[in-house]
C-alpha positions as CSV (number, residue, x, y, z in Angstrom):
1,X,114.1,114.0,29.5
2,X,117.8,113.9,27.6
3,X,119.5,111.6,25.4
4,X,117.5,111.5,22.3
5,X,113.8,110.6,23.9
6,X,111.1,112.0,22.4
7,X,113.2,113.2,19.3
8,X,111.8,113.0,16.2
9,X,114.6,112.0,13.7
10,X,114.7,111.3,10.1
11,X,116.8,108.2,9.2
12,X,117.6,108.0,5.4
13,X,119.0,104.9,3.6
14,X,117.2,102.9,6.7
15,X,115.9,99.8,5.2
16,X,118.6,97.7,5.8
17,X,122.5,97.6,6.8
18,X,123.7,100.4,8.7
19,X,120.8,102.6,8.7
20,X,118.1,100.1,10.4
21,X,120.9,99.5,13.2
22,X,120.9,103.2,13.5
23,X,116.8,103.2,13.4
24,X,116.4,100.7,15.9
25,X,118.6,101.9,18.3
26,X,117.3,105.2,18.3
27,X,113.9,104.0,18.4
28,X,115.0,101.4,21.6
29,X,115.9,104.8,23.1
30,X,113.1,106.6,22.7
31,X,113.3,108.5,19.2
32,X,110.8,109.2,17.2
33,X,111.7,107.4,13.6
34,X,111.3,107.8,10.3
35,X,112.4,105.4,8.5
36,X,113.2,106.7,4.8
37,X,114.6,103.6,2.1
38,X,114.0,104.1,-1.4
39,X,114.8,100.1,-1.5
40,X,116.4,100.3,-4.3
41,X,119.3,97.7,-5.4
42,X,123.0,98.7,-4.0
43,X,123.6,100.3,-7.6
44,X,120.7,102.1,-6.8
45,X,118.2,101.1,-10.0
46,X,114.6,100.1,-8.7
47,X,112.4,100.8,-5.9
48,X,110.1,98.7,-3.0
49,X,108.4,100.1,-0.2
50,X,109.1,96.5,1.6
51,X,113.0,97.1,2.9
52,X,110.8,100.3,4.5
53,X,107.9,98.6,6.0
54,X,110.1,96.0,7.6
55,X,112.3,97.9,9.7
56,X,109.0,100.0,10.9
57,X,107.3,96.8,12.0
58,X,110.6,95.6,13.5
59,X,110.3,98.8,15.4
60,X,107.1,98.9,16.5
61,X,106.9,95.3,17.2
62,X,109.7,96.3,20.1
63,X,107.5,99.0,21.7
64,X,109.0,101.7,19.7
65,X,107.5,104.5,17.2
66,X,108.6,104.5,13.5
67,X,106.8,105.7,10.5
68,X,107.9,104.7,6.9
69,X,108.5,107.0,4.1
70,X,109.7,105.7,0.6
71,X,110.8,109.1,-1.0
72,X,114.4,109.6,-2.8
73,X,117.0,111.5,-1.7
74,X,118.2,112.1,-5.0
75,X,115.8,115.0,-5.8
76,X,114.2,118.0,-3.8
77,X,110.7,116.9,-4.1
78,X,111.6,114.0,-2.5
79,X,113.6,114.8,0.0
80,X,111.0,117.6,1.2
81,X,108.6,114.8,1.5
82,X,110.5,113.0,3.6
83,X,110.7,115.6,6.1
84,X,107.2,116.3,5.6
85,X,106.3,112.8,6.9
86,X,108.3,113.8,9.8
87,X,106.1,116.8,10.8
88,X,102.9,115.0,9.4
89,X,103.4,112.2,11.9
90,X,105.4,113.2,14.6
91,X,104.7,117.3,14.5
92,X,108.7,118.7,13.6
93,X,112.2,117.1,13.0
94,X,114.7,117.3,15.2
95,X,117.6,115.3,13.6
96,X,118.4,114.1,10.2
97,X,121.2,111.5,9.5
98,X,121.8,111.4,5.9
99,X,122.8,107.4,5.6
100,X,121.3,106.3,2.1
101,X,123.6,105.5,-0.4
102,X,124.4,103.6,-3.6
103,X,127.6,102.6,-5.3
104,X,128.8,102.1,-9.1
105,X,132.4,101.1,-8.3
106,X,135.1,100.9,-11.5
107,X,138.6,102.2,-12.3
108,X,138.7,105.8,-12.7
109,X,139.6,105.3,-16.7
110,X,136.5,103.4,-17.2
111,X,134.0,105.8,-15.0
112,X,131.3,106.4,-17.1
113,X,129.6,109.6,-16.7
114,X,126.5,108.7,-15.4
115,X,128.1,106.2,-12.7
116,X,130.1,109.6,-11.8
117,X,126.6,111.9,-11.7
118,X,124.2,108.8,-10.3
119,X,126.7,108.5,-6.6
120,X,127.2,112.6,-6.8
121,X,122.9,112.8,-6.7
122,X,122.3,110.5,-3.5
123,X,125.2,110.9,-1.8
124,X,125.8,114.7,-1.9
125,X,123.0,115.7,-3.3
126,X,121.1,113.8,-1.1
127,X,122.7,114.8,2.0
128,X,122.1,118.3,1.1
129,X,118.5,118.2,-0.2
130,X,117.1,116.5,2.9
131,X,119.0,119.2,5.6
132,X,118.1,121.8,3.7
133,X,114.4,121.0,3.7
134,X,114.9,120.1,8.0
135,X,117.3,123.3,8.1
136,X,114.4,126.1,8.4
137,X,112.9,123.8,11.3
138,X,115.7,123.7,12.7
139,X,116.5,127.7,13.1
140,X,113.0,127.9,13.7
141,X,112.8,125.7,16.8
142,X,116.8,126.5,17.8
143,X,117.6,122.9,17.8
144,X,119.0,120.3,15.1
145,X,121.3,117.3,14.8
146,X,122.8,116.3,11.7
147,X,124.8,113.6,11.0
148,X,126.0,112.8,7.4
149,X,127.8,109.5,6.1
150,X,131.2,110.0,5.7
151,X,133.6,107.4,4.4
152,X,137.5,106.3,4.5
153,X,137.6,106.2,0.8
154,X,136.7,110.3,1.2
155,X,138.9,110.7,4.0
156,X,142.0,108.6,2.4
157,X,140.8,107.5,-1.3
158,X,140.0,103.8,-2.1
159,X,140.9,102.0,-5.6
160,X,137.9,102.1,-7.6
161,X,135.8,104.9,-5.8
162,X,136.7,108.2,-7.4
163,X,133.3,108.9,-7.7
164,X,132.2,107.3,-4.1
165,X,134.9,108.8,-2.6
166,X,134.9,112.5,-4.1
167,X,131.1,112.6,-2.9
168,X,131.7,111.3,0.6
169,X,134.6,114.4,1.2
170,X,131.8,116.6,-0.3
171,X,129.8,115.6,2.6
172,X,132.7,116.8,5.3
173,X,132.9,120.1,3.4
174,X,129.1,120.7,3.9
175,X,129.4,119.6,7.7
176,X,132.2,121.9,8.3
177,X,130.0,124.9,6.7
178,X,126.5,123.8,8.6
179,X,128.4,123.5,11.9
180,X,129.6,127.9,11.3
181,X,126.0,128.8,10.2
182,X,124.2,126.8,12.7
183,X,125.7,127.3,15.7
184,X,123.7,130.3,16.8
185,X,120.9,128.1,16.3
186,X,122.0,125.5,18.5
187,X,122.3,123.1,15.3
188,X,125.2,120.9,15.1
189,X,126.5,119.2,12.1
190,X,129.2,115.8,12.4
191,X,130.2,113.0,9.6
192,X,130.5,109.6,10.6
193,X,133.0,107.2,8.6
194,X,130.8,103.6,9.5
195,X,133.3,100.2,9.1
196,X,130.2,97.9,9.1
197,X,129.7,94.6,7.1
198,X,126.4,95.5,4.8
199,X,125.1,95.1,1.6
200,X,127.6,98.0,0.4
201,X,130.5,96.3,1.9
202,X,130.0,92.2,1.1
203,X,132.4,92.4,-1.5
204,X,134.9,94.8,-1.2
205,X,136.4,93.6,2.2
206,X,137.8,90.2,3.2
207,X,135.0,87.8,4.9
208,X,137.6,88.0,8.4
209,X,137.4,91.6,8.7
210,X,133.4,91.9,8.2
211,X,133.1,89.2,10.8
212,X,134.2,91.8,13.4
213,X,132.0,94.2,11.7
214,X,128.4,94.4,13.0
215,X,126.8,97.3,12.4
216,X,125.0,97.6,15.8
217,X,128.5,98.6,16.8
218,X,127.9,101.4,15.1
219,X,124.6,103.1,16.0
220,X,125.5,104.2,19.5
221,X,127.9,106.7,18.5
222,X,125.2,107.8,15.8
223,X,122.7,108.1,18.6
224,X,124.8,109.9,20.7
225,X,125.5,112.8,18.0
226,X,121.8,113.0,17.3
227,X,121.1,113.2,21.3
228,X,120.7,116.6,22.8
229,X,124.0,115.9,24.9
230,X,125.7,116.4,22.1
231,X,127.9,119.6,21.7
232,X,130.1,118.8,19.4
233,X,130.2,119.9,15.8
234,X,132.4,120.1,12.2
235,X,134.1,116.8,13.5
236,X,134.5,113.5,12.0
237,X,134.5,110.1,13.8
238,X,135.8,106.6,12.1
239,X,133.6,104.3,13.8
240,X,133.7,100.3,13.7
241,X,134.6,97.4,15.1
242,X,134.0,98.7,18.4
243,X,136.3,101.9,17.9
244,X,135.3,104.9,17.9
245,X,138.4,108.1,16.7
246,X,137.8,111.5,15.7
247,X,139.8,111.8,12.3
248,X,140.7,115.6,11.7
249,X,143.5,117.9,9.4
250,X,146.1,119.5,10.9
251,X,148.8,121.8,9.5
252,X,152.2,122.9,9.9
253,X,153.9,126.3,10.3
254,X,154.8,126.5,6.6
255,X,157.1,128.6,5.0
256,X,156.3,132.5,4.5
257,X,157.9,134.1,1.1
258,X,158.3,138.0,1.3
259,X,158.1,137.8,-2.8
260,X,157.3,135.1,-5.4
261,X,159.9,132.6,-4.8
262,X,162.1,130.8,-8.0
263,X,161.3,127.2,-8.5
264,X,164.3,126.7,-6.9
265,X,163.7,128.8,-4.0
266,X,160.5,126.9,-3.2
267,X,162.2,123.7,-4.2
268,X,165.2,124.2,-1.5
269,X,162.2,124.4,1.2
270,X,159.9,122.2,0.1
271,X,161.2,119.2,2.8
272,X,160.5,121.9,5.5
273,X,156.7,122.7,4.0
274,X,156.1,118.9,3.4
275,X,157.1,118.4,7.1
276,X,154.2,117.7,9.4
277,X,156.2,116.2,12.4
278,X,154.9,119.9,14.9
279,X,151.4,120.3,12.9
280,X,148.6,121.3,15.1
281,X,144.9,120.9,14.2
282,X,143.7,123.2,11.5
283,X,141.4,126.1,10.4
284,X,140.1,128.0,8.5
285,X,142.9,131.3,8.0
286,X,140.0,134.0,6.4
C-alpha cells in the first residue's frame, strides 16, 4: 500500500472549485474523503448541505468512499466536528487540507472591519482550528499531512486583498512552525498557492487566462503532499496551469555594524543590503 490508499483525509472548502477536484482525485486514488463545505455564498453569508452531498455522491457514484460533513471552519466547535466525522466514519485522520475559503475584496481605505475579521476567521482561523483538532491524532498515530491554501496575493500582494492576502501569508507562517514541531512525529506541513478558474476567481482574472485554468490540474500535486511519499515539509508550491514551482525566501549576506550606525552610515550601504544578486535560501538565525 503507498500513495495515499486507504488514507483517511479531511478535505475542507470541498463542495465545489478547487476543493471537489482535490476530493475526487484523492478519492479516485484510494483516499478515504471527507468532504467538508459549509456551502456558503463566495462572501461567505449562508449555508446548504447540497454543494456537500453532491461531491459525495459524485464520489461514490465513481467507486470511491466519501462522507459529507457541513461544519464551519470558522469556529472550534466546528472544526472539531469535522474531524470528528472523520474518526466516526472512517476510524482516525490522516491528512487535513485546509481549502475553504471566502472573500470580501475592496480597496484597503474602504476595508471595513468586519470584511477584515470575516476572511481572518476562515482562512486562518480556519486553517488552524481544524489541524489543531487532527494534530493530537496525528502525534498520537506518528503520522499526518497537512496541506494549507496559500495564495499569490500572500506571497506577492494583490490590489484589493489586504485582508485575503494578509490571512493567506498567515497560513505560510503556521506551516513553517507545524513542519519544526511535527517532524518528530513524522507530520509534515506544505502551502499550496492554487491558479485555478473557480467561483473565487470568475471575476478577478481575464476569461483567456482561466481558460487554461482547470482545477483538476491542480489536485495531483495536492494528492501527492497528502500521500505518504511525501517528505517534504515548510515549503510552498505555486501550482496551475500545469506548473508546478516551489516559491521560497532567500537572503543575502547583509551588512554587520560593530555599533549603531548614523543614518548616514546605514544609508551609504544600503545598495549593498538591498542587494540580492548572491542570496541563498533562508532560515531561521535563533
Amino acid at each position: 500500500m503507498s500513495g495515499v490508499e486507504d488514507k483517511v483525509v479531511v478535505v475542507t472548502g470541498a463542495g465545489g472549485g478547487l476543493g471537489r477536484s482535490y476530493a475526487r482525485f484523492l478519492a479516485a486514488n484510494g483516499a478515504l474523503v471527507v468532504v467538508n463545505d459549509l456551502g456558503g455564498a463566495r462572501d461567505g453569508s449562508g449555508a446548504s448541505t447540497q454543494a456537500a452531498d453532491t461531491v459525495v455522491e459524485e464520489i461514490r457514484s465513481a467507486g470511491g468512499r466519501a462522507v459529507a460533513n457541513y461544519d464551519s471552519v470558522a469556529d472550534t466547535a466546528g472544526a472539531e466536528a469535522i474531524i470528528a466525522t472523520a474518526v466516526k466514519e472512517f476510524g482516525t485522520v490522516h491528512g487535513v487540507i485546509s481549502n475553504a475559503g471566502i472573500l470580501r475584496d475592496g480597496a484597503f481605505h474602504k476595508m471595513a472591519p468586519e470584511s477584515w475579521n470575516a476572511v481572518q476567521q476562515v482562512h486562518l482561523y480556519g486553517g488552524f482550528n481544524v489541524i489543531r483538532a487532527a494534530w493530537p491524532i496525528f502525534r498520537e498515530q506518528g503520522f499526518g499531512r497537512i496541506v494549507v491554501a496559500t495564495s499569490t496575493s500572500g506571497l506577492y500582494g494583490n490590489f484589493g486583498q489586504a485582508n485575503y492576502g494578509a490571512a493567506k501569508a498567515g497560513l505560510v507562517g503556521l506551516i513553517n512552525t507545524l513542519a519544526i514541531e511535527g517532524a518528530k512525529y513524522s507530520i509534515t506541513a506544505n502551502a499550496i498557492a492554487p491558479l485555478a478558474a473557480t467561483r473565487m476567481t470568475e471575476d478577478i482574472a481575464p476569461q483567456e487566462l482561466l481558460d487554461k485554468l482547470d482545477p483538476e490540474l491542480v489536485a495531483p500535486a495536492v494528492g501527492y503532499l497528502v500521500s505518504e511519499e511525501n517528505q517534504d515539509t515548510a515549503s510552498v508550491f505555486v501550482v496551475g496551469g500545469g506548473l508546478v514551482q516551489r516559491v521560497a525566501q532567500f537572503q543575502n549576506d547583509g551588512v554587520t555594524f560593530t555599533k549603531p550606525p548614523s543614518l548616514a552610515e546605514i544609508g551609504a550601504q544600503w545598495s549593498q543590503i538591498n542587494d540580492m544578486s548572491g542570496a541563498k535560501l533562508g532560515s531561521n538565525p535563533v
